[in-house]
GUDOLUM-191827 format. One record per residue (C-alpha): residue in one letter; x, y, z. Coordinates in steps of 0.05 Angstrom, whole numbers, plus 5000, padded with zeros to 4 digits. Each point is the difference from the previous one (the first is absolute). Layout:
% GUDOLUM-191827
   resn     c1     c2     c3
      a      X      Y      Z
...
//
This chain:
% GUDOLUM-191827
   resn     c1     c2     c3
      x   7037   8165   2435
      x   5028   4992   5075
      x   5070   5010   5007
      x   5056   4930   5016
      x   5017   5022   5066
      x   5081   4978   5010
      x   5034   5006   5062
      x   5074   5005   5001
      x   5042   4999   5052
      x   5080   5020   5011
      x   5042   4968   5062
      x   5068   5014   5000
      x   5037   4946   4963
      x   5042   5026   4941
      x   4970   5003   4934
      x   4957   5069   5018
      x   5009   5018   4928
      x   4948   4936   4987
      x   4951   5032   5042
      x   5002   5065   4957
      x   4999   4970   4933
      x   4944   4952   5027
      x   4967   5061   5012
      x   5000   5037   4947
      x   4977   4939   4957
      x   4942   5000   5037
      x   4984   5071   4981
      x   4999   4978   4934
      x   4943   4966   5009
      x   4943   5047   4989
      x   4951   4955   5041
      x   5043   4979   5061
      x   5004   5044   5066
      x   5065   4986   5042
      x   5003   5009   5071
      x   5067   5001   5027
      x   5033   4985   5065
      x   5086   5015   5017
      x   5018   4978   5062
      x   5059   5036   5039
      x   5055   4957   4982
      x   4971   5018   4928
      x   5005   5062   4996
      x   5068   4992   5015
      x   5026   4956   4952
      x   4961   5043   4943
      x   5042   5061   5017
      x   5063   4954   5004
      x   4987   4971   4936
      x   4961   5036   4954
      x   5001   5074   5029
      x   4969   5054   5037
      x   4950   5016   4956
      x   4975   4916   5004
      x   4952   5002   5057
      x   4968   5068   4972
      x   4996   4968   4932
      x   4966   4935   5025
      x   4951   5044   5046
      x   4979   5045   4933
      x   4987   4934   4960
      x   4966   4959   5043
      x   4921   5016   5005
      x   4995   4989   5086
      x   5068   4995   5043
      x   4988   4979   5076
      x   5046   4999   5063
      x   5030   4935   5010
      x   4984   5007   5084
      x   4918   5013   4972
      x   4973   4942   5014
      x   4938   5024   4989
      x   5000   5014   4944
      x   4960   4979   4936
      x   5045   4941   4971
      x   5000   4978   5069
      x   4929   4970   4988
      x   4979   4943   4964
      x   4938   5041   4983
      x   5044   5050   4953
      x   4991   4960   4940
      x   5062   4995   4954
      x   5034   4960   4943
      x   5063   4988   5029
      x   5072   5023   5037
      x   5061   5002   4981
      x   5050   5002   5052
      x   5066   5024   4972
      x   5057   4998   5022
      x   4980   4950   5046
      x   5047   4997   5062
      x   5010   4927   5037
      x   4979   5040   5066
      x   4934   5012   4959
      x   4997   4934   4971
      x   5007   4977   5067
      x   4951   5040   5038
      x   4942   4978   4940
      x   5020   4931   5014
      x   4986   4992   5073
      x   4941   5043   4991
      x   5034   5064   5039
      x   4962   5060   4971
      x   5031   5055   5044
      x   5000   5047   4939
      x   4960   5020   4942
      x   5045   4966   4949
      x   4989   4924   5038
      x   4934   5023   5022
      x   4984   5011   4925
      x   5030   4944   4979
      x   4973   4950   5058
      x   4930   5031   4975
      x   5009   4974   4916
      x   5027   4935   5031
      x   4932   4993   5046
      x   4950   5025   4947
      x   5038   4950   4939
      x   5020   5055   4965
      x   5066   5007   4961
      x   5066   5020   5039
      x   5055   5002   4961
      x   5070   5008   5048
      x   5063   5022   4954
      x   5057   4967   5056
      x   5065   5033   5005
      x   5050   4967   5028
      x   5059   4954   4984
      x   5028   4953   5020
      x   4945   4966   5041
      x   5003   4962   5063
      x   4947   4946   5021
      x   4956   5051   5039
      x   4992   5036   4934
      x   4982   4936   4960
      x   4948   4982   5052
      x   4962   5071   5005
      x   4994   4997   4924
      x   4973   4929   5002
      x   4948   5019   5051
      x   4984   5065   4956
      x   4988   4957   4946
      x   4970   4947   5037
      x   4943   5066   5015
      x   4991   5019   4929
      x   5054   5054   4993
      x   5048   5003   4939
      x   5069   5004   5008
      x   5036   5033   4953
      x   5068   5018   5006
      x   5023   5049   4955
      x   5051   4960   4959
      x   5008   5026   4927
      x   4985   4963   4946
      x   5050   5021   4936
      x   4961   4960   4945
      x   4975   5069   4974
      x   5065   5028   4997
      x   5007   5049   5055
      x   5038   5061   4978
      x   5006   5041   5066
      x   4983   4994   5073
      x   4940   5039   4990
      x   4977   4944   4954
      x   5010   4932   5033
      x   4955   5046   5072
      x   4948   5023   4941
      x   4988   4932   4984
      x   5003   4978   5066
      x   4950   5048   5022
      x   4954   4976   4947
      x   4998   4930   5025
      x   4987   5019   5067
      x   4943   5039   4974
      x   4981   4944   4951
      x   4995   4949   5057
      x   4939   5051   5037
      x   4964   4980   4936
      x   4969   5062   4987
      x   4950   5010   4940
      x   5035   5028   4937
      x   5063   4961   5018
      x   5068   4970   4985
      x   5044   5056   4992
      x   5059   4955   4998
      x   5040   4980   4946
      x   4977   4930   4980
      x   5045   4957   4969
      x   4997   4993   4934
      x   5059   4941   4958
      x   4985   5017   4945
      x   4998   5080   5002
      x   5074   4988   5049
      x   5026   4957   4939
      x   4980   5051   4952
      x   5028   5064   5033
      x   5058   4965   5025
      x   5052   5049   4979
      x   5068   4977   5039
      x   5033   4921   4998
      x   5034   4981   5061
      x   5058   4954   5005
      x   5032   4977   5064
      x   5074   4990   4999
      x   5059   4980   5039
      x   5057   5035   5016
      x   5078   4981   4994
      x   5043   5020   5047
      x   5024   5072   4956
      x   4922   5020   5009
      x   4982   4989   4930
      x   4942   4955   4984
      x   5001   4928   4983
      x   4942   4975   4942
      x   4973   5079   4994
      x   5017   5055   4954
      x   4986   5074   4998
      x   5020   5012   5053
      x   5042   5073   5026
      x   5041   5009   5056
      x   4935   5027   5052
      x   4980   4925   4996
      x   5053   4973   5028
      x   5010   4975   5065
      x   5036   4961   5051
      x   5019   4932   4973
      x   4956   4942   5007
      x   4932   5043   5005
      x   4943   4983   4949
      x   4978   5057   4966
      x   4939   5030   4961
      x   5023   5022   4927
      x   4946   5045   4966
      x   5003   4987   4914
      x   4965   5041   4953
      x   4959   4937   4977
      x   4930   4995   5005
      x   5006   4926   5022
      x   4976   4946   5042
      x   5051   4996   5070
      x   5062   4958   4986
      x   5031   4974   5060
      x   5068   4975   4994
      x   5025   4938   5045
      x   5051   5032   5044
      x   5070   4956   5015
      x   5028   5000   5061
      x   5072   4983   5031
      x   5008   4950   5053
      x   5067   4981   5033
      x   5015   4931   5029
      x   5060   4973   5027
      x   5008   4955   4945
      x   5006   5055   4946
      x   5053   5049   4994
      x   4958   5029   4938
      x   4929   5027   5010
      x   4950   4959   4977
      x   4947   5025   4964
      x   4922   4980   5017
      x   4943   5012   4954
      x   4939   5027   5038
      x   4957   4929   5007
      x   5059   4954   4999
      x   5014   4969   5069
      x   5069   5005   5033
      x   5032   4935   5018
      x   5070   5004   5043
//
């Protein structure tokens, strides 16, 4: 059986530690063959955010690395059949430069090259907020056949660490390729959530001594500053209960506070 050749490529937006986990997912994949591509600006956000030992690590995973100045290289042709490229991080100077068509590297070369041949490009954008230059290049992207994908996390699986919520969002990424033997995401299950739900949330109010109004168990660590809704953890295994929160308004017809139930309009 041939191998699902992936191409992934690393610009410089933050999130590096993406491009390593989307990686070494790949490498899980007995019959896909990743060719990889870190472009300067890169290579220095992997040692700023993951470590020294990131670039090395992502060069001893990946099955082919390339220079991001080659241009001549092999993903550079649409004759170099593959299944797909992930771009990840994806910076807005790369989004750009695949948007107006400006391959004057291998990553936007590579990526101008799955966009011309209708293959999958998949473009993990990192950047926030956005202005209206960044709406526009990822409307044209799209409007080419690329997939943008920013990588928000999604919390309906119940993240439990960092390394989770860029596991899972390294699985989408690679789950949007397509590849044969696929997802390796999470899907979302109601039924298996309701059964393993093991915490019961209440949201509560708080009076102005920091204690909770309309919650209970709660110890001193949960409080905060007056007036904050927070997020009180119970050792039921029950459906969410959220509480309707009051809160104080003061006109100049009152002396006294008046109390308004959330959903109840104020009329002066």
């Amino acid at each position: 059986m041939s191998k699902q050749r992936v191409v992934v490529g690393v610009s410089g937006a933050s999130g590096a530690a993406l491009a390593l986990r989307v990686v070494e997912r790949l490498a899980e994949i007995p019959s896909v063959e990743t060719h990889l591509i870190v472009s300067d600006s890169g290579r220095r956000t992997l040692l700023h955010e993951v470590g020294p030992h990131a670039l090395h690590q992502l060069l001893t995973i990946a099955d082919r690395s390339y220079q991001v100045r080659d241009i001549g290289a092999a993903t550079a042709s649409g004759s170099f059949g593959t299944s797909g490229m992930i771009v990840v991080p994806c910076s807005m100077r790369t989004l750009a430069a695949i948007a107006a068509g400006l391959a004057d590297n291998l990553i936007v070369r590579a990526a101008d090259v799955h966009l011309k041949e209708r293959r999958r490009l998949v473009l993990m954008t990192r950047e926030t907020p956005l202005h209206l230059g960044h709406l526009r290049n990822m409307t044209a992207v799209t409007e080419m056949g690329a997939v943008v994908m920013p990588p928000v996390p999604a919390f309906y699986h119940r993240p439990q660490s960092v390394e989770e919520i860029v596991d899972h969002l390294a699985a989408r990424a690679i789950d949007l390729v397509g590849l044969l033997g696929g997802p390796l995401a999470t899907e979302w299950d109601p039924q298996s959530h309701r059964q393993h739900a093991a915490t019961r949330y209440r949201v509560g109010r708080l009076d102005n001594r920091g204690t909770t109004l309309a919650s209970s168990g709660t110890s001193p660590k949960e409080r905060r500053r007056p007036g904050l809704l927070i997020l009180v953890s119970t050792s039921k295994a029950q459906e969410p209960v959220i509480e309707q929160p009051s809160f104080e308004i003061r006109t100049s017809a009152r002396k006294q506070p008046y109390r308004l139930r959330a959903g109840e309009e104020h009329r002066a």
